[in-house]
KOLFI-751195 format. One record per residue (C-alpha): x, y, z; residue number from 1. Coordinates in Angstrom, 2 decimals. Layout:
REM KOLFI-751195
<east X | north Y | up Z | num NUM>
...
REM end
This chain:
REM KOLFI-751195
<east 0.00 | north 0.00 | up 0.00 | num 1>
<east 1.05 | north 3.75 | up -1.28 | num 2>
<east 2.43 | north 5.69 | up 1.98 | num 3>
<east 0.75 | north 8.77 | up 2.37 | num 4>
<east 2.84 | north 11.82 | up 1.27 | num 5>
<east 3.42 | north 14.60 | up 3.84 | num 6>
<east 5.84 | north 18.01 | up 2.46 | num 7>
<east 7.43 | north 19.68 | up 5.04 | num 8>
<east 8.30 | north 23.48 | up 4.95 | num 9>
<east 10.62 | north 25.04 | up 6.98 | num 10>
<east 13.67 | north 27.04 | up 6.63 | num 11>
<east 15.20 | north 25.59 | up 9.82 | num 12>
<east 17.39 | north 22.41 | up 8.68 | num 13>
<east 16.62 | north 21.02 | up 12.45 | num 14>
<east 12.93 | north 21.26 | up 11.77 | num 15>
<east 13.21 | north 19.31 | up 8.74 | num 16>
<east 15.60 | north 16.99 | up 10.12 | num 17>
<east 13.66 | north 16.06 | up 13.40 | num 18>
<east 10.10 | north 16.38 | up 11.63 | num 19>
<east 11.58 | north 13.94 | up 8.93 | num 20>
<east 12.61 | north 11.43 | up 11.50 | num 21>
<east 9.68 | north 11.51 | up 13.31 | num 22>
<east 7.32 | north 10.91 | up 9.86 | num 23>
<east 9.27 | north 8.61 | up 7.73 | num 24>
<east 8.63 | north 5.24 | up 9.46 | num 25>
<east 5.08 | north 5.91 | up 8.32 | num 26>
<east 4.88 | north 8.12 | up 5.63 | num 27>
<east 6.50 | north 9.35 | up 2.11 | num 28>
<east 8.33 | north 12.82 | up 3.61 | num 29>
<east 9.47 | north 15.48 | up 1.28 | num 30>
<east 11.47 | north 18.46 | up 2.30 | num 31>
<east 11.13 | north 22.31 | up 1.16 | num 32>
<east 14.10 | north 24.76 | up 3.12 | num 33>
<east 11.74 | north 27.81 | up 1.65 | num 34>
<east 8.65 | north 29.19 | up 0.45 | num 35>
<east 9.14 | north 28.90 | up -3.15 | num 36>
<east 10.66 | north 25.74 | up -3.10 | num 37>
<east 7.74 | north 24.29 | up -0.76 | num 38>
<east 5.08 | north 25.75 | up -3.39 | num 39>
<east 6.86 | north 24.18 | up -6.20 | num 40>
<east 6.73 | north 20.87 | up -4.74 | num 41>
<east 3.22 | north 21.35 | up -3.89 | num 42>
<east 2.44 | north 21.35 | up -7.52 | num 43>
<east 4.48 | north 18.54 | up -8.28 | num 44>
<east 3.01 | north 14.91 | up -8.34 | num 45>
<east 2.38 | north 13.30 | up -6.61 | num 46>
<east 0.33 | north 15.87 | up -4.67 | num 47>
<east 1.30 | north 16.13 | up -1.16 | num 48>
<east -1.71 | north 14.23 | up 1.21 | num 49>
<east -0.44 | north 16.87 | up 3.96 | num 50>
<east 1.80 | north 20.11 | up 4.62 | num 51>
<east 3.22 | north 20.57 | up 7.31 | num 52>
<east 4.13 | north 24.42 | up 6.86 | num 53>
<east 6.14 | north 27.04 | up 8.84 | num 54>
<east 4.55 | north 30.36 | up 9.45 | num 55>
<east 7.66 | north 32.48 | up 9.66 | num 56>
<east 10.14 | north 31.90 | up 7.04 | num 57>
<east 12.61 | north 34.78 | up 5.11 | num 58>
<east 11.17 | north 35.08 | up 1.61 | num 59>
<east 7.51 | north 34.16 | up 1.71 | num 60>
<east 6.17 | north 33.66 | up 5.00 | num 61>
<east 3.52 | north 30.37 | up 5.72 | num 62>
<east 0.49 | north 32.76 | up 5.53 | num 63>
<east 1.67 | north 33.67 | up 1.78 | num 64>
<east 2.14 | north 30.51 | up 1.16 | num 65>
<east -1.15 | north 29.33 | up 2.08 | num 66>
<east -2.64 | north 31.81 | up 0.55 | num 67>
<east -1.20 | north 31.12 | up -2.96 | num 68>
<east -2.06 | north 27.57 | up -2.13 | num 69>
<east -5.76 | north 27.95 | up -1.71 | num 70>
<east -6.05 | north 30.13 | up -4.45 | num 71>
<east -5.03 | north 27.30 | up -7.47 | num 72>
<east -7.18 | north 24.69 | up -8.05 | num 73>
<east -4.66 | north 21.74 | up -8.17 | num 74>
<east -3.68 | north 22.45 | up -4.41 | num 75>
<east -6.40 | north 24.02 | up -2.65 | num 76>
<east -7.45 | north 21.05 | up -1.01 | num 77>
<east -4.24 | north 19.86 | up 0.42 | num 78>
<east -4.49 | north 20.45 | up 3.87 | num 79>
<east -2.05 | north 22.08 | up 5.57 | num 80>
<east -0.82 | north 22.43 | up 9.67 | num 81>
<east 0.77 | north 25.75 | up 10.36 | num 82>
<east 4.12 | north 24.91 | up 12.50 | num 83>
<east 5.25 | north 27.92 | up 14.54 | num 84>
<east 6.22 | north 29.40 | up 17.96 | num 85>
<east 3.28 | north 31.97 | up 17.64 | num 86>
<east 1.06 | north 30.93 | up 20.31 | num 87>
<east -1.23 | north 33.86 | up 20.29 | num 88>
<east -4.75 | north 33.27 | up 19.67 | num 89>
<east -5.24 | north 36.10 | up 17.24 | num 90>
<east -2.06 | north 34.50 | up 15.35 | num 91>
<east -3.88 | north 31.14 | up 15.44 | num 92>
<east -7.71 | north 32.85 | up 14.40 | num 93>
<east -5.53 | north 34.21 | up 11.29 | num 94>
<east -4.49 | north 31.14 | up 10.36 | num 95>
<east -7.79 | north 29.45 | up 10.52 | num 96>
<east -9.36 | north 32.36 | up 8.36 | num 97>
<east -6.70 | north 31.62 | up 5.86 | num 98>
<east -7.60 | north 27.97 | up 5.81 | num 99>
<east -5.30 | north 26.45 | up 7.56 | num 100>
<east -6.50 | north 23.22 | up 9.34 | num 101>
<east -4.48 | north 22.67 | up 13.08 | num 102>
<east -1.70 | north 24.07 | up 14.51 | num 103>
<east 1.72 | north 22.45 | up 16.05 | num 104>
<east 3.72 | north 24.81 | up 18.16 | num 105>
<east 7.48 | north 25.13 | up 19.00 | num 106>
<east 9.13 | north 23.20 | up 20.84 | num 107>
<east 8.13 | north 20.01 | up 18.55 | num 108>
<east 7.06 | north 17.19 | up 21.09 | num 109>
<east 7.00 | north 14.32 | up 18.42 | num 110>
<east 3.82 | north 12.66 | up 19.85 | num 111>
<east 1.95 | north 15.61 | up 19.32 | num 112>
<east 3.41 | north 15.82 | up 15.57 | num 113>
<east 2.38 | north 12.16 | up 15.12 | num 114>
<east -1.08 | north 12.51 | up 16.21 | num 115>
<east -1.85 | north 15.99 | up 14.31 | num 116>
<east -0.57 | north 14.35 | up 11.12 | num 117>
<east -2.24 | north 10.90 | up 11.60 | num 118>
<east -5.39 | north 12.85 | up 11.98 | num 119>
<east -5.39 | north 14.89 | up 9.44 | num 120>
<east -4.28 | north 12.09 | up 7.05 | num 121>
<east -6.92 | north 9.79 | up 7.88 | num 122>
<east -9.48 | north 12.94 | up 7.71 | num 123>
<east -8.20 | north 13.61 | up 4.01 | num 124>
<east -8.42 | north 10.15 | up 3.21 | num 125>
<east -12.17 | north 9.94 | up 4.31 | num 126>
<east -12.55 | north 12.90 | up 2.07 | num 127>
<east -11.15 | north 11.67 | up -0.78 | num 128>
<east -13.20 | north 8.40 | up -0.63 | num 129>
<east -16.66 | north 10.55 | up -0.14 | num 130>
<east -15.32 | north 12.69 | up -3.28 | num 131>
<east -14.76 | north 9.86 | up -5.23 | num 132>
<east -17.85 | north 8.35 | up -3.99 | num 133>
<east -19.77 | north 11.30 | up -5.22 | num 134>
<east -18.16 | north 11.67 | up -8.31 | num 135>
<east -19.18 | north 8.31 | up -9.13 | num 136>
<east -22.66 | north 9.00 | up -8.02 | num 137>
<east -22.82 | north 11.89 | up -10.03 | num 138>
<east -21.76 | north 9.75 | up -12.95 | num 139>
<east -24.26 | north 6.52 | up -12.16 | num 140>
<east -26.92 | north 9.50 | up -11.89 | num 141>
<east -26.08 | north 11.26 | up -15.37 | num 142>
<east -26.09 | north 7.89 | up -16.79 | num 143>
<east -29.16 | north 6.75 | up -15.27 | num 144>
<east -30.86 | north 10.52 | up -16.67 | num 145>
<east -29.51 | north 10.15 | up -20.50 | num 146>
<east -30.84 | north 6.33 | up -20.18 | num 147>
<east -34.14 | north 7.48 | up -18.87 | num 148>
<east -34.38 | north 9.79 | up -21.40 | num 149>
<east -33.09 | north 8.08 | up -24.72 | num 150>
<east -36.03 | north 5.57 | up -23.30 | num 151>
<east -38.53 | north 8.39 | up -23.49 | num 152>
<east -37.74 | north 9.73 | up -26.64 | num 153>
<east -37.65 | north 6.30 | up -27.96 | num 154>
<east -41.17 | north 5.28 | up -26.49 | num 155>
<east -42.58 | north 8.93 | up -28.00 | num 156>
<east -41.44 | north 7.71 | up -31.75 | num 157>
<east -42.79 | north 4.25 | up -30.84 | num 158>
<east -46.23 | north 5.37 | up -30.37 | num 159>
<east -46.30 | north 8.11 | up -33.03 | num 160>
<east -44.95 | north 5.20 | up -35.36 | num 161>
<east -47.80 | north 3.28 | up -34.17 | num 162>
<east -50.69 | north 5.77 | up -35.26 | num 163>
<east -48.23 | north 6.25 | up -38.72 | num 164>
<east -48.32 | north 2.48 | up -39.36 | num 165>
<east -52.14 | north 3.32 | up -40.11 | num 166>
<east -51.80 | north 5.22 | up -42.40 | num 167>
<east -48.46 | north 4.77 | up -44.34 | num 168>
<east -48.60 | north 7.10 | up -46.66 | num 169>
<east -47.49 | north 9.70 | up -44.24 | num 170>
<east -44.13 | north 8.55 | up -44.35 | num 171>
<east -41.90 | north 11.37 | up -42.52 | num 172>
<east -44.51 | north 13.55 | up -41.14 | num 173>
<east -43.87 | north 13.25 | up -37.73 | num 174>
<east -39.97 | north 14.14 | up -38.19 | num 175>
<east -40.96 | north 16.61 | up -40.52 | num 176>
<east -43.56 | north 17.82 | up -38.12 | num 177>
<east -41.28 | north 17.97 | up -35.11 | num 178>
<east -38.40 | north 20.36 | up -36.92 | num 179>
<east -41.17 | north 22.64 | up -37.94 | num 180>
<east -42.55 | north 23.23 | up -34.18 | num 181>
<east -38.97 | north 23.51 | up -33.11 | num 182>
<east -38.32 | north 26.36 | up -35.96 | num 183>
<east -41.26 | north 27.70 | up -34.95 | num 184>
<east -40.86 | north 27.94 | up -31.60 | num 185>
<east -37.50 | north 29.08 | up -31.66 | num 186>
<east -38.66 | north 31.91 | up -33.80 | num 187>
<east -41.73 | north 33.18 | up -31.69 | num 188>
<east -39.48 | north 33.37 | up -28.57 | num 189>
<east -38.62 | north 36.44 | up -30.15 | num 190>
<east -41.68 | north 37.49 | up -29.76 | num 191>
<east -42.24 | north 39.91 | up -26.71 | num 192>
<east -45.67 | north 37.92 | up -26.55 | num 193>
<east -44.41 | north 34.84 | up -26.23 | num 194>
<east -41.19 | north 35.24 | up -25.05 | num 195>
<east -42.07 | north 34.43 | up -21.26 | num 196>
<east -43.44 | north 31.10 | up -22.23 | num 197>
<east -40.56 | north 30.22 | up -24.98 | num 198>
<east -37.53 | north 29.17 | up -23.14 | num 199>
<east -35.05 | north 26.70 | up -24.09 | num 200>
<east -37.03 | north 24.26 | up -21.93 | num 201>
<east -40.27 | north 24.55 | up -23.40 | num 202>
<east -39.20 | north 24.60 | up -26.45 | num 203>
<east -37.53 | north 20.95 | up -25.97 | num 204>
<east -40.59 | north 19.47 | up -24.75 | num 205>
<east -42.87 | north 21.14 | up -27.26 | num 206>
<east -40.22 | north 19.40 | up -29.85 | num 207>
<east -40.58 | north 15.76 | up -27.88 | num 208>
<east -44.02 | north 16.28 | up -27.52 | num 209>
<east -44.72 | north 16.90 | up -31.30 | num 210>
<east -44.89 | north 13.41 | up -32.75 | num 211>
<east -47.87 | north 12.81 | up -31.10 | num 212>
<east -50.15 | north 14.91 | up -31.99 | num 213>
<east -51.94 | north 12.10 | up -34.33 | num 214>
<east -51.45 | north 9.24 | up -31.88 | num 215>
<east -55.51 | north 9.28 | up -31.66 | num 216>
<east -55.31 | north 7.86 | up -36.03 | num 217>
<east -55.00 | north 4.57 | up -33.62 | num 218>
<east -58.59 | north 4.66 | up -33.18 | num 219>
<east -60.02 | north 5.81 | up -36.60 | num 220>
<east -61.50 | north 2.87 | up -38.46 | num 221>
<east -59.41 | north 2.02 | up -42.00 | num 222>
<east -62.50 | north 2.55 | up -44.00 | num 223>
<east -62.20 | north 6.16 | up -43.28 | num 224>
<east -58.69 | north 6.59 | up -42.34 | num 225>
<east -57.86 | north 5.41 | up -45.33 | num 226>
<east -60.42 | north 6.52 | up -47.96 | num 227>
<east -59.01 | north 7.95 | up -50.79 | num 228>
<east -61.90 | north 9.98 | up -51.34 | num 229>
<east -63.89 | north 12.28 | up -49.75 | num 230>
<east -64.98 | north 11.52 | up -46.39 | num 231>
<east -68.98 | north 11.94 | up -46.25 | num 232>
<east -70.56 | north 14.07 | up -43.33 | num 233>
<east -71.04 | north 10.95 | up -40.87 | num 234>
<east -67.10 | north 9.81 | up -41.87 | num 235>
<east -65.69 | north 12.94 | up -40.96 | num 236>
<east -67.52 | north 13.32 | up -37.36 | num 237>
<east -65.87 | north 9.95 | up -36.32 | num 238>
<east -62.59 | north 11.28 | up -38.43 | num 239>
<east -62.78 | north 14.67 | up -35.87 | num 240>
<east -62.78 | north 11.91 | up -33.27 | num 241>
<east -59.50 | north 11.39 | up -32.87 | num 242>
<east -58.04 | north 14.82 | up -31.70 | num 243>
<east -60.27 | north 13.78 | up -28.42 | num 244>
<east -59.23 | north 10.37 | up -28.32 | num 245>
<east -55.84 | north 11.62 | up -28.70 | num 246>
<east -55.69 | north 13.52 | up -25.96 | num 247>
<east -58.08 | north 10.86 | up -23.64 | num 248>
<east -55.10 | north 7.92 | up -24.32 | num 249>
<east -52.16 | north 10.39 | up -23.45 | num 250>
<east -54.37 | north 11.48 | up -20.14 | num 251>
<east -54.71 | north 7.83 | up -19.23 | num 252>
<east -50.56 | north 7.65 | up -19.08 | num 253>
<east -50.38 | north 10.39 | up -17.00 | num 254>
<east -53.13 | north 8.88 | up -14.56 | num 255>
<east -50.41 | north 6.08 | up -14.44 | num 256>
<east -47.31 | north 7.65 | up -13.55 | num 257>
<east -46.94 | north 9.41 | up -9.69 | num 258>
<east -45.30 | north 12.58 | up -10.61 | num 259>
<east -46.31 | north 14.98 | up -13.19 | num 260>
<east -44.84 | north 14.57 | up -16.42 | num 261>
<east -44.24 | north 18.40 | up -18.01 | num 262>
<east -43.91 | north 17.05 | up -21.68 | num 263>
<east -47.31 | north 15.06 | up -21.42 | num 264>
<east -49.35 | north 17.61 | up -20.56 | num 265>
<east -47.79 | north 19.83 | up -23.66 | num 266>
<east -48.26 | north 16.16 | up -25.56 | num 267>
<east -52.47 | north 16.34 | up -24.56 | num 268>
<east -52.66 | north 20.18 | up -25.07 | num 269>
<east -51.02 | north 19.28 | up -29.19 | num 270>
<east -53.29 | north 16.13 | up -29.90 | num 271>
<east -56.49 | north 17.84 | up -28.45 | num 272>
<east -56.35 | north 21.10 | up -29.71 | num 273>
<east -54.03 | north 20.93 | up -32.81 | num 274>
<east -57.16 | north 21.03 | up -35.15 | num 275>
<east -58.57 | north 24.53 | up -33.56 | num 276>
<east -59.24 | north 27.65 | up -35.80 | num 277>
<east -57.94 | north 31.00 | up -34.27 | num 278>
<east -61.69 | north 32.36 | up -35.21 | num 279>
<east -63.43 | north 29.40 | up -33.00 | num 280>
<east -64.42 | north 27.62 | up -36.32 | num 281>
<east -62.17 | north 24.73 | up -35.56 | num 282>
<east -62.82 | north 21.18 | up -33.60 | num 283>
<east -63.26 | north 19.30 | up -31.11 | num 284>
<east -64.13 | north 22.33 | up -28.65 | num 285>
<east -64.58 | north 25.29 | up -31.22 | num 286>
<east -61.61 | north 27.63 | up -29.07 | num 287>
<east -60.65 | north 30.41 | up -30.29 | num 288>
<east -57.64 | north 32.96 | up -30.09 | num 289>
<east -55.57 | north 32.69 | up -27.06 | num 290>
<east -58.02 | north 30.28 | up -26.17 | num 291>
<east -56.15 | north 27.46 | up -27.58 | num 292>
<east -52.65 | north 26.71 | up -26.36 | num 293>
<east -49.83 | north 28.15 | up -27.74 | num 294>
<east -48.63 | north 24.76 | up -28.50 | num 295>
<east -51.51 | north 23.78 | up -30.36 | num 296>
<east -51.12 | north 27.10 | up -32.11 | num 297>
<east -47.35 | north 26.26 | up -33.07 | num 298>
<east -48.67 | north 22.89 | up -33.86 | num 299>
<east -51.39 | north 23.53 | up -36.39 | num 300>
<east -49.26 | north 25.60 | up -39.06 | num 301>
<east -46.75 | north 22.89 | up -38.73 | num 302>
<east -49.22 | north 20.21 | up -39.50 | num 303>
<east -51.20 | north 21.92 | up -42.22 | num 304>
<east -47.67 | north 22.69 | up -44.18 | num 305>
<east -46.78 | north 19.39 | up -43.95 | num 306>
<east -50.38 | north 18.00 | up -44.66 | num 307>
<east -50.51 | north 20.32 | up -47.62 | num 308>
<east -47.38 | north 19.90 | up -49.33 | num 309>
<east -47.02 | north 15.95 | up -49.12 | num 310>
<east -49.13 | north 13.54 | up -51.12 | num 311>
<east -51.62 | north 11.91 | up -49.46 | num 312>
<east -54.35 | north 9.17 | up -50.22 | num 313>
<east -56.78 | north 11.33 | up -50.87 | num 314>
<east -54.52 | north 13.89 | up -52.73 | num 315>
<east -51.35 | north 14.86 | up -54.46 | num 316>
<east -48.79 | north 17.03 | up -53.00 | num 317>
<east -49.12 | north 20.98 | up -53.37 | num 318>
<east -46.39 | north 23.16 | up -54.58 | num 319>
<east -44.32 | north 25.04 | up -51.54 | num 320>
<east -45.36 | north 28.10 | up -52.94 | num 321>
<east -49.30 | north 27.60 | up -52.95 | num 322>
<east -48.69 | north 26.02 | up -49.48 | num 323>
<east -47.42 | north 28.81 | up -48.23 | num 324>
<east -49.80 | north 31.39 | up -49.67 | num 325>
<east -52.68 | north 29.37 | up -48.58 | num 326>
<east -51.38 | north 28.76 | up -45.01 | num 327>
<east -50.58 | north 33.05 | up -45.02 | num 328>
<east -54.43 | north 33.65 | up -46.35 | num 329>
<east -55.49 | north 32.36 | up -42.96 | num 330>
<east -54.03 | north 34.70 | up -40.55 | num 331>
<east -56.36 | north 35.77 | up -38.43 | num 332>
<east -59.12 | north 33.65 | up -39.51 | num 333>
<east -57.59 | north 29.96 | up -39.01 | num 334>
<east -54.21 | north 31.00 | up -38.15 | num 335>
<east -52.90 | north 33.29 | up -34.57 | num 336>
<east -51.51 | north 36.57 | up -36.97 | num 337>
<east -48.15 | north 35.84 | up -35.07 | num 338>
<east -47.71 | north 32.47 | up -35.94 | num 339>
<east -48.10 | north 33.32 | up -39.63 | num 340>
<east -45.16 | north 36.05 | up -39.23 | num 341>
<east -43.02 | north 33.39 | up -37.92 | num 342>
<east -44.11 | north 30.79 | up -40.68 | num 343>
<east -43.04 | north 33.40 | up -42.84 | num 344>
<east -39.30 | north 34.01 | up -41.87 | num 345>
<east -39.22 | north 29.87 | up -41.41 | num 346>
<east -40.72 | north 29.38 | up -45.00 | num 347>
<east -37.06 | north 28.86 | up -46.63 | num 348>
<east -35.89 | north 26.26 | up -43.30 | num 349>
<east -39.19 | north 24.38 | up -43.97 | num 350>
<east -38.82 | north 23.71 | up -47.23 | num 351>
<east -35.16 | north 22.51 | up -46.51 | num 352>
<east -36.67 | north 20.48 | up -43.90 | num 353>
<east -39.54 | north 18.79 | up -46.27 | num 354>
<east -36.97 | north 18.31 | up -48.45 | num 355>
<east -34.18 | north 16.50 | up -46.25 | num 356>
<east -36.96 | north 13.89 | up -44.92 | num 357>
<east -39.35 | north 14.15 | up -48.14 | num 358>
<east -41.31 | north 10.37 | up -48.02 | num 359>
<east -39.77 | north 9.05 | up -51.17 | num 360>
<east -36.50 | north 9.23 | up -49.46 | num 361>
<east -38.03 | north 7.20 | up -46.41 | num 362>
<east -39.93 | north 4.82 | up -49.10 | num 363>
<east -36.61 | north 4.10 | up -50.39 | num 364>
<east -34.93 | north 3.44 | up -47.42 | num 365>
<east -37.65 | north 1.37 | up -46.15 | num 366>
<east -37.11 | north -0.51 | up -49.46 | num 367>
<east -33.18 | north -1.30 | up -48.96 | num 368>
<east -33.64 | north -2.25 | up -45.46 | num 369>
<east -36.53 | north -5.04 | up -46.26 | num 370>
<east -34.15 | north -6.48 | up -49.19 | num 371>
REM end
């Protein structure tokens, strides 16, 4: 087993000389005959478990020492016992202020050197262990948090997959979904308006929220879900359906879990209300203005875009262009006026977006990977 490693500093060779005899049957000793030369061992590995330091020495005196000591991260946690004939309790309060953990005074009475140092040794070493300890705890718990989440992002795109796997057709729409909100949102947090809501935080969980806004599809019949034509009256009341049933299924998980989950409730607030019209022409509930949650908002141009400009079963795709002057000829009537704005200055990232995860790209891939 590694000694423990005690530096000595004194500019007295007797000091050194007794103080060395009396540690080195039980510990690594170093000796500094100055200031300087004590600091620059300090720094040297392997770092000293304990100083024993004189206060009064010619060029830099123990307090300076300590001082320097305390104030550089590699050896401000070596402690360090002041050795000196100053006996005075304001001499001793100073040293303590500094950070200095016992005193020895002169005379040195070698059982009383023994015991300070064994003391202090043994209290460093149960030190070290609890910072190790907590490092590693630290580390288990970090670990434990990127697990936990991976898992949760992971069981988001397994359900959003699910309600997709209805309708397949929709290829990348809930990737292409998600970057929208998050362009979205990024953009209306400069909005004074919104700004309060829009932190970094919300914005995340609006962005892991987002693929489920559909997750509801689950219970919509094929006959309907699927029609490639026109839905008739009856077809499209069950169709409306599934913004409520959306929102009842995520509900249900939070029912199951003890502690409230922030990213569900911005989950129910997208599936339920993600079909609202800022002038209350919109379903389930008929909100309108700020009325319907800002997510759901954020949600709804990001979903009609997308719905608009990718081919569906009961359509073809719509040029960019027409998309967007469509989605800008309902501001104020289906669309918040603000979200439009931000639409706007995103147009150019969206299209990048539809482009980079268009669904013949994920056609093809799905292709390759069943050959």
């Amino acid at each position: 087993m590694t000694q423990p490693t005690v530096l000595i500093v004194d500019d007295e060779p007797s000091n050194l000389a007794l103080i060395s005899e009396i540690l080195k049957p039980d510990y690594s000793v170093r000796v500094a005959n100055s200031g300087l030369r004590g600091l620059m061992l300090a720094r040297a590995e392997p770092v000293p478990d304990l100083i024993l330091l004189d206060v009064m020495m010619p060029d830099l005196s123990g307090h300076d020492v300590l001082q320097t000591l305390k104030s550089e991260p590699s050896t401000q946690n070596i402690p360090v016992i002041f050795i000196t004939a100053l006996d005075s309790q304001e001499d001793q309060v100073n040293g303590f202020q500094l950070g200095a953990v016992d005193y020895i005074t002169k005379p040195i009475m070698p059982p009383v050197v023994l015991a300070r140092v064994q003391t202090h040794i043994e209290l460093k070493s149960a030190h070290d262990r609890l910072f190790d300890q907590n490092k590693w705890l630290e580390s288990e718990v970090k670990k434990r948090m990127l697990e936990n989440d991976l898992i949760q992002q992971v069981s988001i795109r397994a359900l959003a997959h699910l309600a997709e796997t209805r309708d397949p057709e929709t290829g990348n729409h809930i990737l292409r979904t998600q970057h929208y909100v998050r362009e979205l949102a990024i953009q209306l947090k400069q909005n004074p308006r919104f700004s309060a809501i829009l932190d970094d935080q919300y914005i995340e969980l609006l962005t892991r929220s987002a693929p489920l806004h559909d997750i509801g599809k689950v219970a919509i019949p094929d006959h309907i879900l699927l029609k490639p034509g026109p839905l008739t009256d009856d077809e499209w009341v069950i169709m409306k359906t599934h913004a409520e049933r959306g929102a009842a299924a995520i509900e249900l998980a939070e029912q199951d879990v003890a502690i409230n989950v922030d990213f569900l409730m911005l989950a129910k607030e997208i599936a339920h209300w993600h079909h609202e019209r800022w002038d209350g022409s919109g379903y389930p509930d008929g909100l309108s203005g700020d009325a319907i949650p800002l997510s759901a908002r954020i949600m709804a141009v990001a979903d009609v875009f997308d719905a608009l400009t990718m081919k569906r079963v009961y359509k073809p795709p719509m040029p960019f262009g027409e998309a967007r002057d469509l989605i800008v000829a309902g501001r104020g009537s289906q669309f918040d006026s603000d979200m439009i704005d931000a639409f706007q200055y995103c147009y150019t990232t969206f299209k990048q977006i539809a482009k980079r995860f268009d669904d013949v790209t994920a056609a093809s891939l799905s292709a390759i990977s069943a050959t």
